[in-house]
N, C-alpha and C positions, 0 to 999 in steps of 0.2 A: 593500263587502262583504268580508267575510273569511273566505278557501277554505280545505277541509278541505285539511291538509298532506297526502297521499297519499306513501306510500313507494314510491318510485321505483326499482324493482331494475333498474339499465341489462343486466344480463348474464341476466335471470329471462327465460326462456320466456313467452309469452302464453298464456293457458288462457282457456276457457269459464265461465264462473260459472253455477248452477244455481241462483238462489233460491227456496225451497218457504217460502211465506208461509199460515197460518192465521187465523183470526181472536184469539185469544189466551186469556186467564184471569189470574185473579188467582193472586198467588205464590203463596196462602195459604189455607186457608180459614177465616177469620177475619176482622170485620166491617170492621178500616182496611185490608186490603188489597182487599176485594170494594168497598169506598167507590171505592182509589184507581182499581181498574179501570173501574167503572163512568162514573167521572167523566168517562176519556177516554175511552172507548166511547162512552157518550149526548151526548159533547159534539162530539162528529165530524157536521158538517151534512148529510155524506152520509146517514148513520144517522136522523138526525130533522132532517126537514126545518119548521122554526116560525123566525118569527124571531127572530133568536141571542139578544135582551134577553130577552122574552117568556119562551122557554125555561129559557135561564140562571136566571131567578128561581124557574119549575116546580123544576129540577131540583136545585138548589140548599138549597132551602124545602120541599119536599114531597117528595122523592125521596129524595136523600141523605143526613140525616138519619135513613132510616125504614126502606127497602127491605137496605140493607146485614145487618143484624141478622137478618131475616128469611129471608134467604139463606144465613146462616152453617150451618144446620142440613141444608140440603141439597146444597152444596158437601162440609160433611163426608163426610156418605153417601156420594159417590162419589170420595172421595179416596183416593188410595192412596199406598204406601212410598216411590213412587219423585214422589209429587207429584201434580200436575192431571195426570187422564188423555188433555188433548188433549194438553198438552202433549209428556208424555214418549211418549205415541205419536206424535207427530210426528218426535220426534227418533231413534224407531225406525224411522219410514219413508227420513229421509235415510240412514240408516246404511246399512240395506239394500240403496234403490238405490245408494249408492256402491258398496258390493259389488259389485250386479250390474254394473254402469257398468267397474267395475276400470278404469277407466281415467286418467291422467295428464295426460289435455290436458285433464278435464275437475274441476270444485270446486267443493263441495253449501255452501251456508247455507241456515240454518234461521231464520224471524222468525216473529212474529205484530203483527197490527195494530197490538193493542194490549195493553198490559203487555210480558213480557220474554221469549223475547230480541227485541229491538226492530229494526227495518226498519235503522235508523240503522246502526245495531252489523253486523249483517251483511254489508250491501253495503261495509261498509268492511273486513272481513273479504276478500270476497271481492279487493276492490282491492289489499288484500296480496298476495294470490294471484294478483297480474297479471292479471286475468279484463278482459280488453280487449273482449268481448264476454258481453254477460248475459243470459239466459234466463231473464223474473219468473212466477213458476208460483204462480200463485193455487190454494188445494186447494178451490176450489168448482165444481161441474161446472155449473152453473148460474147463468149473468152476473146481476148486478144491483147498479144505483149504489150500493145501501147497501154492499157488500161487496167485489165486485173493483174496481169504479172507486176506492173510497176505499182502495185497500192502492197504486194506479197515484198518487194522491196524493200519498201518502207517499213511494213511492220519488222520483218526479218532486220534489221537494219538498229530498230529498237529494241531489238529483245537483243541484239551483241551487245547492249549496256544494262542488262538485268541480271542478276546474282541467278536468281532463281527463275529457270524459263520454266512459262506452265503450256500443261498437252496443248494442242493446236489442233483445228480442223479451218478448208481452205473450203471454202464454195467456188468450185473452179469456174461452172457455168449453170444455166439451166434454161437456156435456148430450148429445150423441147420438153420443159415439165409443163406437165396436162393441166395444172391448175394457172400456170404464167397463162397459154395458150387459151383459155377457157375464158379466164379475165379480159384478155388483149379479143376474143369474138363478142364479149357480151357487151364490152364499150362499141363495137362496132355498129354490132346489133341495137344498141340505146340509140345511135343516134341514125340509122335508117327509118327507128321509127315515125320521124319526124321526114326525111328528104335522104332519097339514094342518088347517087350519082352513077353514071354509065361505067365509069370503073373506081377500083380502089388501088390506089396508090401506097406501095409500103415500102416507106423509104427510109433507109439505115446511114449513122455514120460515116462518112467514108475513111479510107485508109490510102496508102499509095501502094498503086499493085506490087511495088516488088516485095512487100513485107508479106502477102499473100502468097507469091513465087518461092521466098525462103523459108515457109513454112506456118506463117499463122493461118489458124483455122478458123478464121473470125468470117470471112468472104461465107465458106462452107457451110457455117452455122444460121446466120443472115439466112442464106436460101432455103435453110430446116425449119427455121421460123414462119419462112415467109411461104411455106406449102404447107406448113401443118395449119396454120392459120388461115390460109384457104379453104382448105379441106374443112376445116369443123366451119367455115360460115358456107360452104357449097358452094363456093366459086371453080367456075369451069375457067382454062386458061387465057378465056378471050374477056375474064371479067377481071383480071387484077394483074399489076406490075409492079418489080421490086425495084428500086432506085436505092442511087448511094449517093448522098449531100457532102455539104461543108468542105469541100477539095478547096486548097490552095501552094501556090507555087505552080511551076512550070511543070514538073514530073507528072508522067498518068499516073491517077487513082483508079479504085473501082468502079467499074461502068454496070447499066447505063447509071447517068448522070440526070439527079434530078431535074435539076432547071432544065436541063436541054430537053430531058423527057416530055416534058408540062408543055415548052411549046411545038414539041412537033405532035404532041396528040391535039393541042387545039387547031392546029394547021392541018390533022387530017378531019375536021370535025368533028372531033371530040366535045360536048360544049360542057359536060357537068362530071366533076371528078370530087371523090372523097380521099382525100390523104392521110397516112395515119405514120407513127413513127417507133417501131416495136422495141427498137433498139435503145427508148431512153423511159427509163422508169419515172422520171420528174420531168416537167417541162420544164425549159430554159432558155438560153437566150438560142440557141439551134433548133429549138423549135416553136418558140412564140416571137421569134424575129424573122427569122431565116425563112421557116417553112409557111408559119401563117400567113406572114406578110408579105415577104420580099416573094416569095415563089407564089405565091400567090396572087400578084404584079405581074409576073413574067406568065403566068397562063391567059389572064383575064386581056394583059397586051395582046398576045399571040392571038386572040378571037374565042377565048372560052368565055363562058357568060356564068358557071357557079363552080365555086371553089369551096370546099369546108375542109378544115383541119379537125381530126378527132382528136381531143388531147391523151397524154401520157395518162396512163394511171393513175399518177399519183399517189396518194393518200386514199383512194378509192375502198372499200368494203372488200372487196375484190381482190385490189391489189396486195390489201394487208393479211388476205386468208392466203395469198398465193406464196407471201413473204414466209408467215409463218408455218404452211407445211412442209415451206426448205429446212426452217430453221429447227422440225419437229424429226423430221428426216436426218437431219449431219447430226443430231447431242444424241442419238438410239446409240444406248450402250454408255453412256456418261452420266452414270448415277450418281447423285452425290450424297455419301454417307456418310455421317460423322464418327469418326473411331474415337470413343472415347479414350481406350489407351492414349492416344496419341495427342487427345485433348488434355487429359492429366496431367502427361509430359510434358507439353508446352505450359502448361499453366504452371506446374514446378519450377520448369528453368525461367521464366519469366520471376517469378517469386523472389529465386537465387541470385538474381539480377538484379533485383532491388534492395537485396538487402546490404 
């Protein structure tokens, strides 16, 4: 095997590495970049689980081909100046926390699963920056194989090509830390100021039931969200309902199912619904397409008369205090101190090397 060369600063301080990993986007919105993204998105086995021939031929043959094109039209819609919105929100969240962070022992990368900037590229990013200790911070509050295992993959994946692997900590989940859940009521709360609707809608990624049945805990977590989050805005059970989006293929996902929810609440007179979406730290194209829009179609058809999408996070004040007492939380106990012995010694052999 042949290992990544890492630069070797013998006189460089050791620092903490922070990687903030999202799920990613295509560069572009245009049909060979939404091809190339999907390609490695759908072709990650965490993501779809069939077996790899089987699939490969589905996805290959009837997907890529076809789906691409169809997508170009609604990626544009929510594209903006500065690019993919998860993207360069993402790269807004790291900035800020380094701000708040100000600090020197400590050094932010940003990746996404998949497309750019890439797991690979970061962590070696970080390895420039001596981060002898790494902190992998997945932005989904809610575990599940398809998503934070497979970014734990990835990175595992690149450090089987590092000479020298540095300490590790995983942020498995944080579905019920009190500062995420505080953030996720006080956007709720902002925007009641203005107009409440009859109920609130809190609706989560979906998954296909049987990855629930074999054991992820993502279904279980979803609903920990979605009562603690009640709970702190004082909703009694007849005032909020949790839905699960973006299901496709023929196989059941997790129910109830948003779209169908939206029209049989307008069908039973429901006319004003506030929807919110706990499960995505950035808004994207699932939910300034999907949710703002297209399901927001399907209520206002059915006979609903107001719809509002509260948005993600984001980059929110909030969200970046809720980021940072994860991140204050996983490095307790990860000092970093310079031995000078050990500084001496490197600087010696570094010397003897030159001469």
């Amino acid at each position: 095997m042949k290992f990544y060369s890492q630069e070797f600063k013998h006189e460089q301080a050791e620092k903490i590495g922070i990687l903030l990993v999202n799920l990613g986007s295509p560069e572009a919105p245009d049909a060979s970049s939404i091809r190339r993204f999907l390609k490695e998105f759908l072709s990650d086995q965490r993501v779809i689980e069939m077996p790899k021939f089987f699939w490969q031929l589905i996805l290959n043959f009837f997907i890529l081909p076809f789906r691409p094109a169809k997508l170009v039209p609604l990626y544009q819609s929510i594209w903006t100046k500065d690019g993919s919105p998860l993207v360069s929100t993402a790269q807004k969240q790291k900035e800020k926390l380094e701000a708040k962070f100000n600090n020197n022992k400590l050094t932010f990368a940003l990746a996404m699963r998949y497309g750019q900037p890439d797991i690979a590229s970061a962590m070696r990013k970080l390895s420039r920056d001596n981060a002898r200790k790494i902190l992998i911070f997945p932005t989904y509050a809610q575990y599940s194989g398809t998503t934070t295992a497979a970014i734990f993959d990835a990175v595992t994946s690149e450090l089987q090509q590092w000479r020298w692997v540095p300490e590790l900590r995983f942020i498995n989940q944080y579905h019920d830390q009190n500062a995420y859940i505080q953030a996720l009521a006080d956007s709720v709360q902002a925007h009641w100021l203005s107009q409440k609707g009859q109920k609130l809608i809190m609706s989560f990624h979906g998954l296909p039931e049987v990855y629930h049945t074999k054991g992820d805990p993502y279904y279980c977590q979803c609903h920990k969200t979605a009562r603690l989050l009640a709970e702190k805005l004082q909703l009694d059970e007849t005032q909020w309902l949790m839905t699960f989006q973006s299901r496709f293929g023929k196989q059941e996902w997790l129910k109830p199912y948003t779209s169908e929810t939206l029209s049989d609440l307008a069908s039973q007179g429901i006319k004003f619904v506030d929807i919110i979406c706990p499960g995505f730290s950035i808004d994207c194209l699932e939910t300034l397409e999907e949710i703002a829009v297209e399901n927001r179609d399907v209520f206002l058809n059915a006979g609903g008369k107001s719809y509002h999408y509260i948005p993600a996070l984001n980059d929110s004040s909030s969200q970046i205090s809720a980021m940072a007492s994860l991140i204050e939380q996983h490095i307790q106990g990860w000092e970093i101190t310079s031995d000078p012995e050990m500084l001496q010694q490197r600087k010696r052999l570094k010397n003897s090397l030159l001469d």
